[in-house]
N, C-alpha and C positions, 0 to 999 in steps of 0.2 A: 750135264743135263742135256738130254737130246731136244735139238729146237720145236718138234710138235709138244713138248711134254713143258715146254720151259711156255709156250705160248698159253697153255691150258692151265698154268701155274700164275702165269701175268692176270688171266680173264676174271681165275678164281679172286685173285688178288684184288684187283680194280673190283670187280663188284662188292666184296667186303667192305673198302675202303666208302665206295660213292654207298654203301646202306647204311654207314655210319654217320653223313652228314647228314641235319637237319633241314637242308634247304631241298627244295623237288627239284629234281634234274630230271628231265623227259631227251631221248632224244626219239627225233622222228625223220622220216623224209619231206619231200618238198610238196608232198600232196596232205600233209597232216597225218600222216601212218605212223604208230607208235610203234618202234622196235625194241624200244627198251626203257625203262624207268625204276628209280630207285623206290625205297622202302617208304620214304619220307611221302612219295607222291602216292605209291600207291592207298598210305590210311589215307589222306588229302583227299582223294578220292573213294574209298572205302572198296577198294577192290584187290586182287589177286594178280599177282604176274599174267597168267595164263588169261584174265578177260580182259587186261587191256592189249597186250602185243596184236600188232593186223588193223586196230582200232583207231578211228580217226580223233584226235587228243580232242576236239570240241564235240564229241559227244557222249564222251567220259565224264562231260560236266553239262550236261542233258541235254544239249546245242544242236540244232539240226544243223547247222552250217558256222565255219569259220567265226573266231570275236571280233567286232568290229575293231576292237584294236590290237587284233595279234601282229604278231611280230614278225610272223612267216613272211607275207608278201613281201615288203621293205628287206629283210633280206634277204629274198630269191632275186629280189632286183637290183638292188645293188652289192651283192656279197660282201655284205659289210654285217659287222656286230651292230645289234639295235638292242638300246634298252630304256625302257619306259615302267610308270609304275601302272598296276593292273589290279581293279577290283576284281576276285574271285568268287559270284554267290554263292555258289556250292559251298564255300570255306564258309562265307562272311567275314574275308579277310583281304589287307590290302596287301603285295608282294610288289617290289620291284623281280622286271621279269628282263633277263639277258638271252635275248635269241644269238647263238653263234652260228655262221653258216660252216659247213665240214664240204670241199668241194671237192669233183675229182681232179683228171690230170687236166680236162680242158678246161678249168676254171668253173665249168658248170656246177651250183648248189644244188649237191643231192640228200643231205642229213643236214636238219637243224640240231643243237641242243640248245633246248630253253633251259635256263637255270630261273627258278623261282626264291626269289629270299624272302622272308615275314617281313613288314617293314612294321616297329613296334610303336 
């Protein structure tokens, strides 16, 4: 398999797989810009691929600005994993929420992924 076609074959892949877990996986950049999110997040949200990608993640949950306890700044600062538990009102649900930072080569955080899990 030639590698543009084996990489297009991975994408497919991975996205099938992350639409089948339950938990919402967001990933975004370090200004709140969503690039991408599974299936899980977008019912969570009640929207479409196409109206969240570009979309800042807190005002997919009607937010004019950042949650007071998101996860982003803590790890834009210290590029570390953070995770705490987060009421959701839009849900009316409580999740533990794992911010991972994804850095480039100079160690700067340019993608987060939050992972949301239901916590029951």
């Amino acid at each position: 398999m030639k590698k543009e076609r084996l990489s297009d074959y991975c994408e497919v892949l991975l996205n099938i797989i992350m639409d089948v877990v339950q938990d919402i996986i967001i990933i975004h950049d370090s200004e709140h810009t969503v690039v991408w999110m599974n299936q899980a997040g977008l019912k969570a949200c009640d929207k479409q691929i196409d109206d969240v990608l570009g979309k800042r993640c807190y005002a997919l949950m009607g937010r004019g600005s950042p949650c007071e306890d998101c996860g982003t700044p803590a790890v834009n600062k210290l590029n570390n994993v953070n995770k705490f538990n987060k009421f959701i009102p839009k849900t009316g649900k409580y999740y533990e929420c794992t911010s991972t930072p994804i850095e480039d080569e100079e160690g700067k955080v340019t993608m987060v992924v939050q992972h949301l899990r239901l916590i029951e």
